[in-house]
N, C-alpha and C positions, 0 to 999 in steps of 0.2 A: 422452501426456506426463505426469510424474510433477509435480506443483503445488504450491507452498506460497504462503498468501496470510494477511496478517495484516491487523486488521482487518475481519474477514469476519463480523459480526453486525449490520452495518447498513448503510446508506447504498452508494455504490457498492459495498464489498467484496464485503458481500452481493449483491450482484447481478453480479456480477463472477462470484461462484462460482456462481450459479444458469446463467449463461451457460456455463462452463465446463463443467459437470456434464451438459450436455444431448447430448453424447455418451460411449459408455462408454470411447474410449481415451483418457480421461485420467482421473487418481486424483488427488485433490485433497484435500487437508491444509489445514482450516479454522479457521483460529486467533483466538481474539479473549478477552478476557476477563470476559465474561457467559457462565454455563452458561445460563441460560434462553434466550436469544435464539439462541443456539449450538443449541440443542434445537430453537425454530422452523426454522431453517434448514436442517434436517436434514428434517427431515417437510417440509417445501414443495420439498425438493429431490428427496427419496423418491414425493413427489405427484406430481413433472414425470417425471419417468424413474426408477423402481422398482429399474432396473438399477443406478444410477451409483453411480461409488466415490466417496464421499466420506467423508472422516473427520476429523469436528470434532475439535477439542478448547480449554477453557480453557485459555491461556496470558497473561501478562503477559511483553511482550516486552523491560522494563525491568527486572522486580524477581523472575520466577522462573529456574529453574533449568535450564539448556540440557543440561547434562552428564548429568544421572541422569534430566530429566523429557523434557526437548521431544526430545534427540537418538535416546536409544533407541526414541522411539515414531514418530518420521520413520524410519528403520531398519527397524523391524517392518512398519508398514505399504505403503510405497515401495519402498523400498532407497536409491535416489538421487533426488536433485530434477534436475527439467530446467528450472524456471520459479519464480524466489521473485519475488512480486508485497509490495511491503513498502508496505502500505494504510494501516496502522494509525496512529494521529494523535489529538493533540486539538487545540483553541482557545482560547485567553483571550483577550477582549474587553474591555482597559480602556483607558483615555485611560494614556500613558506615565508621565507625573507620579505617576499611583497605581501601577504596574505592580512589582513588587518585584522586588529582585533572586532571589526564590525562582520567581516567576511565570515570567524569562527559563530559570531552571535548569529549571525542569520541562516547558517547552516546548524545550529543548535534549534534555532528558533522553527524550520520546517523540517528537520528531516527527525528532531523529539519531541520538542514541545507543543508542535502540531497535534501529535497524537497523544499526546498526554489529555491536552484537552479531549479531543474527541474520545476517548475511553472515559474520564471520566464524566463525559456528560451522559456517553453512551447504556454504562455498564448498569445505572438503575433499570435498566428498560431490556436486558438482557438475560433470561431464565437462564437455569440450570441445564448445561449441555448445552451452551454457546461456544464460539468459536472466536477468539480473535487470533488473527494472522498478520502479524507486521513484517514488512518489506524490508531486511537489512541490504545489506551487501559483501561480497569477497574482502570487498576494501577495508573491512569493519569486523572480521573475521579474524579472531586469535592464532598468530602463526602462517597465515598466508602472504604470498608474496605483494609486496606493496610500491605503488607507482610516485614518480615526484607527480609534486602538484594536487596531490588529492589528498592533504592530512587535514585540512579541514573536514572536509567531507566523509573522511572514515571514521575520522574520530566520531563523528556525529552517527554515524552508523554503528559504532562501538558501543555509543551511548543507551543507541537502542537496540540493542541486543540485552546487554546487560539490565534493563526496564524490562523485556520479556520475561527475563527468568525470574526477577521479582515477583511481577506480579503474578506470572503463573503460582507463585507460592502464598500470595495472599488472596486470590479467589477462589481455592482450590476448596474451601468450605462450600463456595457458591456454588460449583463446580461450571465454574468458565473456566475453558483449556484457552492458553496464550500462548503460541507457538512464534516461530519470526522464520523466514527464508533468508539465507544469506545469497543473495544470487548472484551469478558470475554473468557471463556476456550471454548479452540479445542483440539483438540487429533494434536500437532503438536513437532515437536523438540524441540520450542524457549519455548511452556510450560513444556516439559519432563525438562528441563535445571535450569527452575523458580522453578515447584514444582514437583520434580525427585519419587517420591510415588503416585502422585494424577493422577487418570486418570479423564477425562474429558468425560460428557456425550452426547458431542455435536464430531461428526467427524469431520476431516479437510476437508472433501469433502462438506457436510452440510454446513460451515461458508464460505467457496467458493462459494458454490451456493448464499448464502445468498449477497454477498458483490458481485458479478456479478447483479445479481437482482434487487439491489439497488444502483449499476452505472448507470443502465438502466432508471429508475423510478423514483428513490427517488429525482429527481431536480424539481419534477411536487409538489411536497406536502410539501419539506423542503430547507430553503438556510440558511447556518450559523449556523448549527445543530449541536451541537456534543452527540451523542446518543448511551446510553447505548444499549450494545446488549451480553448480559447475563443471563445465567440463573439458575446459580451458584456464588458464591464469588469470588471465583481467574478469 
């Protein structure tokens, strides 16, 4: 399988693409916006299997350039994508009263609009029987329990939740299956940030596995899904 996965310098992404890479029929396209951390992930991945295709690269999925940077080099390396895993994300953590209206735009701007672009740049270049899998959250999940300090942030995961089931319904010609995870707690940064006391009983490496697994799979049994994967509240 041909892969692109953004957010892949840390926390599940990384480990998502460490799971990926452990065999060599897949070539996976490692995006994120740290070259440092971009560079561990590469030797740790070169450590596990010496064979595997993988090919970082710095990218900002909001503010660089898809047409002359990100496109040609998905091309070169790939040809087509069979699997976009769209990871990448951040968080704000404040009570809403101080939350700015710039706080909501920038949390629109990475955790939707990010991927809006990368789909649509992506989906010409994506046959029939592709996969795209986006990264929701608990927090962005109809009817689950909700924390102060993170209505930016859910809202934005709401946002993309609600973009999955679309467009599962407007590729479904193409037959690109659009699923989304809503995931609950991992042992990762972006949740030590959300709830700074709680540890999670689920590892970052676990929810990696889990979210590899079901780039792989989960187009056979689900299209338009946005699906709890928790097993905890936060």
């Amino acid at each position: 399988m041909n892969i692109v996965i953004t957010g892949a310098s840390s926390g599940i992404g990384f480990e998502a693409v460490l799971e990926l890479i452990l065999t060599n029929d897949h070539h996976v396209v490692a995006l994120a916006r740290s070259h440092d951390k971009l560079k561990r992930l590469f030797e740790i991945a070169k450590g596990l299997n010496p064979d595997c295709n993988i090919y970082p690269a710095r990218f900002d999925i909001v503010h660089d350039d898809y047409e002359s940077g990100l496109l040609p080099f998905i091309k070169e390396k790939i040809g087509h994508v069979d699997i976009l895993i769209n990871n990448a994300g951040s968080l704000i953590n404040k009570p809403f009263e101080e939350t700015s209206a710039i706080d909501f735009a920038e949390m629109l701007q990475t955790n939707v609009l990010g991927h809006v672009k990368m789909i649509k740049h992506l989906c010409p270049i994506m046959p029939a029987g592709s996969h795209i899998v986006n990264i929701g959250s608990m927090g962005g999940f109809q009817g689950s329990v909700k924390f102060p300090g993170l209505a930016a942030y859910s809202a934005s995961k709401a946002a993309l939740h609600t973009l999955t089931e679309c467009l599962a319904l407007e590729f479904a010609e193409r037959k690109i299956h659009v699923n989304c995870l809503a995931i609950g707690s991992a042992q990762t940064e972006m949740l030590e940030k959300a709830f700074p006391n709680y540890e999670s009983p689920i590892a970052a490496f676990e929810m990696g596995k889990y979210i590899a697994d079901f780039a792989l799979t989960g187009h056979k049994f689900f299209n338009g899904k946005v699906l709890p994967v928790a097993v905890t509240t936060p």
